[in-house]
FIVEXDO-599394 format. One record per residue: residue number from 1; chain; z negated, x negated, y negated of N, C-alpha, C in turn. Coordinates in nm, 4 decimals. Each point is the difference from the previous one (the first is absolute). Layout:
BEGIN
[NUM, 'A', [Z, X, Y], [Z, X, Y], [Z, X, Y]]
...
//
This chain:
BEGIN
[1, 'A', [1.3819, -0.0581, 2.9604], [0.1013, 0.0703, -0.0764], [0.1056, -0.0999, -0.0458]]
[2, 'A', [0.1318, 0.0257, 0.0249], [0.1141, -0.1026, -0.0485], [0.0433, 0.0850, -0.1447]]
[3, 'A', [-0.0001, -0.0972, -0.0303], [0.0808, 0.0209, -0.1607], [0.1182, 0.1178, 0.0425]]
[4, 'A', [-0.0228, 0.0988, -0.1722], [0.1705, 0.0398, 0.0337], [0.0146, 0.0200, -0.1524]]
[5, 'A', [-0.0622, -0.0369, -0.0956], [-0.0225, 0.0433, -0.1166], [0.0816, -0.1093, -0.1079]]
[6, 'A', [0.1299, -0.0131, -0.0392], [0.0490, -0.1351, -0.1127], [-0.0782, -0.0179, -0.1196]]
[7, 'A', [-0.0055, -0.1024, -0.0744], [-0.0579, 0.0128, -0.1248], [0.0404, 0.1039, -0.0774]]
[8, 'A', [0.1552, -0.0071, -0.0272], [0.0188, 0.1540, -0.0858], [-0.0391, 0.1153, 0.0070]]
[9, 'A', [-0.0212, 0.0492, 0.1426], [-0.0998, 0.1115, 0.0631], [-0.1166, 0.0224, -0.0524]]
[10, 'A', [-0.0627, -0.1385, 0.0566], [-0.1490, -0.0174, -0.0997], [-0.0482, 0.0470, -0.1160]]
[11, 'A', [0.1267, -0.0816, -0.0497], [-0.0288, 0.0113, -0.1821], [0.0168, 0.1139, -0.0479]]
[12, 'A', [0.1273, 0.0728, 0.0366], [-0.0097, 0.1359, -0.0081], [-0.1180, 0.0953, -0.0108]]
[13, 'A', [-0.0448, 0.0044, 0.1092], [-0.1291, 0.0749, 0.0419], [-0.1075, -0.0560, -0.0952]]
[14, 'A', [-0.0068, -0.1063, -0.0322], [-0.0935, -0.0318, -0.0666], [0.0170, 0.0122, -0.1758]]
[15, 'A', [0.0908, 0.0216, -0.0516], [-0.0112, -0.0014, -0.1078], [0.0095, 0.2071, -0.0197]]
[16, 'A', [0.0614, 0.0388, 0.1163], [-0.0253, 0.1769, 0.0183], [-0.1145, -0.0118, -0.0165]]
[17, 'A', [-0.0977, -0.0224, 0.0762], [-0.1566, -0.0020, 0.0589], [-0.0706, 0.0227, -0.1489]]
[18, 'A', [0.0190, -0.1286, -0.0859], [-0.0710, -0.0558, -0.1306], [0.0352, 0.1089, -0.0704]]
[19, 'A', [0.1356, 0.0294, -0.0568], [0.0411, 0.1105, -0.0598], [-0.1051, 0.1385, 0.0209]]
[20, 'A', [0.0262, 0.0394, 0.1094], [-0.1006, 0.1224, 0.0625], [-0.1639, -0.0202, -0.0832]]
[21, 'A', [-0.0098, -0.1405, 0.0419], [-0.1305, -0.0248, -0.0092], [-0.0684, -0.0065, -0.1450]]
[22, 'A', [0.1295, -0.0201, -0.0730], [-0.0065, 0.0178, -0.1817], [-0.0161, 0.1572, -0.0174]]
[23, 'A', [0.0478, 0.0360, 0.0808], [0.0520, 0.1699, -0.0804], [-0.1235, 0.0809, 0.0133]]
[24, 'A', [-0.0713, -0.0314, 0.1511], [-0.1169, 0.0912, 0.0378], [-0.1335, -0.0285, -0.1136]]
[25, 'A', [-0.0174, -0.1435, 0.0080], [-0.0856, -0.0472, -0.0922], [0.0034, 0.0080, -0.1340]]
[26, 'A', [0.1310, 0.0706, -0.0680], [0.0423, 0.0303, -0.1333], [-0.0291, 0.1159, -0.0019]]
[27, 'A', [-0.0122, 0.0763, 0.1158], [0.0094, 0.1471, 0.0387], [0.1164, 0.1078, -0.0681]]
[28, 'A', [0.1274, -0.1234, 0.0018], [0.0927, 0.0784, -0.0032], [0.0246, 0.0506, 0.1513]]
[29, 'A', [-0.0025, -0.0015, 0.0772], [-0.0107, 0.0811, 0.1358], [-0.1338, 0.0211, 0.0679]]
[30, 'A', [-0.0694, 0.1239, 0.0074], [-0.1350, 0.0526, 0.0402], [0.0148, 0.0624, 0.0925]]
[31, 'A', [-0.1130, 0.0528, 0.0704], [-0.0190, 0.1162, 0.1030], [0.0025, -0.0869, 0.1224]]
[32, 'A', [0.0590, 0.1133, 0.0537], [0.0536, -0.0084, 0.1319], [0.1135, -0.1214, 0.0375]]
[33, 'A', [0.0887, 0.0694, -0.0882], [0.1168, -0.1272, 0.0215], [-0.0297, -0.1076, -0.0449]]
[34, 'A', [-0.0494, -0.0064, -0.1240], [-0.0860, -0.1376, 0.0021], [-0.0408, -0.1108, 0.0860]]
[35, 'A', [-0.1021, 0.0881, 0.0834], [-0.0185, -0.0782, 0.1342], [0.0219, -0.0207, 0.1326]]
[36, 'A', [0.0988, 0.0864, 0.0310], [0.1012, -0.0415, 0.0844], [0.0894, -0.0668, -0.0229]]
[37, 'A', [0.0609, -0.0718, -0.1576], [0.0713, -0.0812, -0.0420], [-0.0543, -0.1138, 0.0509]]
[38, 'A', [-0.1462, 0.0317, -0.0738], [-0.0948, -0.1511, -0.0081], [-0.0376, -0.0509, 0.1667]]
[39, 'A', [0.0358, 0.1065, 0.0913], [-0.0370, -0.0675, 0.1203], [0.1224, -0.0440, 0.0204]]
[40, 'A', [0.1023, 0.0018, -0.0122], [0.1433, 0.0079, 0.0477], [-0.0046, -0.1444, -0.0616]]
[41, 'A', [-0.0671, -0.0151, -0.1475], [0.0391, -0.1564, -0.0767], [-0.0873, -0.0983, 0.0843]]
[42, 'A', [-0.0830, 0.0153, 0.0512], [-0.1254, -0.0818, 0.0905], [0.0996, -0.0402, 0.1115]]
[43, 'A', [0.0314, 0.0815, 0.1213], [0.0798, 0.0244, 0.1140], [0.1260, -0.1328, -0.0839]]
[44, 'A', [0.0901, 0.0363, -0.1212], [0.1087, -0.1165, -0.0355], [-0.0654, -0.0961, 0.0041]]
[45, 'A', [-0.1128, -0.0294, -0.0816], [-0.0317, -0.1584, -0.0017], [-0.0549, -0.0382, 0.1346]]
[46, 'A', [-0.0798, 0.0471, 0.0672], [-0.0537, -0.0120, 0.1398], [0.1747, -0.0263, 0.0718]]
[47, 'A', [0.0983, 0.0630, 0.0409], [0.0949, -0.0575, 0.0515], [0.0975, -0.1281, -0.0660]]
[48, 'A', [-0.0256, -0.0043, -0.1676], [0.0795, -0.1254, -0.0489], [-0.0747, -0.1212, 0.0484]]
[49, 'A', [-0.1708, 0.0190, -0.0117], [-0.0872, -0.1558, 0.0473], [0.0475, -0.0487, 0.1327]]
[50, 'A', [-0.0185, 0.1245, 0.0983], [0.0626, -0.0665, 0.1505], [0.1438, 0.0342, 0.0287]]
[51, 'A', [0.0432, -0.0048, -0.0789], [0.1371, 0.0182, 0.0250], [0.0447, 0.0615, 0.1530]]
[52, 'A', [-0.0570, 0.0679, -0.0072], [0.0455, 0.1424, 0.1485], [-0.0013, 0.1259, -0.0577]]
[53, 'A', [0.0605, 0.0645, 0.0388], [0.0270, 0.1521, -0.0628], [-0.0261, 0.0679, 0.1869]]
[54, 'A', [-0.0774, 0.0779, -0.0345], [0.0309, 0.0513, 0.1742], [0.0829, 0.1576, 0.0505]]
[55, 'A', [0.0171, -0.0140, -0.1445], [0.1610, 0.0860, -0.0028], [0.0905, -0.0109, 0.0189]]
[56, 'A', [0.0916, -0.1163, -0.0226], [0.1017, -0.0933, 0.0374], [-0.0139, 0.0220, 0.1403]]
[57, 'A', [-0.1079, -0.0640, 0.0773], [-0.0139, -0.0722, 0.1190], [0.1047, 0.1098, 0.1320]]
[58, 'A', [-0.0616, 0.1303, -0.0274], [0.0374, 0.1133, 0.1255], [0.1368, 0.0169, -0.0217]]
[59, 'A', [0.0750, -0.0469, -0.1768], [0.1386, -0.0076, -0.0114], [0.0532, -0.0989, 0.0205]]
[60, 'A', [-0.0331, -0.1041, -0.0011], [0.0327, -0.1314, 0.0284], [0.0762, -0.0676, -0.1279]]
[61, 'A', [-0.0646, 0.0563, -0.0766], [0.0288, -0.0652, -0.1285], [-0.0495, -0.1029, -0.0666]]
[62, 'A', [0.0937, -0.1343, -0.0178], [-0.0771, -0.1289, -0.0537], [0.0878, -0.0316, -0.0943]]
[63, 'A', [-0.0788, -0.0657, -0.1581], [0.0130, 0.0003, -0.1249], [0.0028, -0.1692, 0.0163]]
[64, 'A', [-0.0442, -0.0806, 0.0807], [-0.0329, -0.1428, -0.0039], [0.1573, -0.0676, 0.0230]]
[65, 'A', [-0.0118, -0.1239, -0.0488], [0.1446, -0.0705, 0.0021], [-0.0140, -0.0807, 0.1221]]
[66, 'A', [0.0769, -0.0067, 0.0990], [0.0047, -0.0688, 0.1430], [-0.0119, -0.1567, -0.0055]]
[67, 'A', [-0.0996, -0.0291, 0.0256], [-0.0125, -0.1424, 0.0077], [0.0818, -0.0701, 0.1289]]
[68, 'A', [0.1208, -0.0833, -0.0744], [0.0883, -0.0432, 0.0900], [-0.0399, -0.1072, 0.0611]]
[69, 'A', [0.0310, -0.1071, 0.0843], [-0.0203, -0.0951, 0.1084], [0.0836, -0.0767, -0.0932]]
[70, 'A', [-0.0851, -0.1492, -0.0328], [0.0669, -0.0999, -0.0520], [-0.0278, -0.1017, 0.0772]]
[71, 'A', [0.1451, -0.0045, 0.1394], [0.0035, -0.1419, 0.0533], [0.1493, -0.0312, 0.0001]]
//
């Protein structure tokens, strides 16, 4: 898997993820939606660690900064 994920991407998702992950466990959000949030917050951090989204990929969407050639 090649990267397509920038840090800001990351972080994003990951501080969404935590958020989610406060609210369910506060049980200010229950049920159902609850845990389709809470899988949805798993799925963010699972794509911020490896930085691949495999959503991007079929769009060809990359968040990473181009590492230029220094000669």
């Amino acid at each position: 898997m090649k990267k397509n994920m920038g840090m800001a991407d990351r972080t994003i998702r990951s501080i969404i993820a935590i958020l989610i992950a406060i609210l369910y466990f506060t049980n200010v959000i229950t049920g159902t939606v609850g845990i389709v949030l809470l899988i949805l917050a798993c799925v963010f951090l699972l794509t911020s660690v490896v930085s691949f989204c495999p959503l991007y990929f079929p769009f060809g969407l990359n968040t990473c900064k181009k590492v230029e050639d220094l000669e």
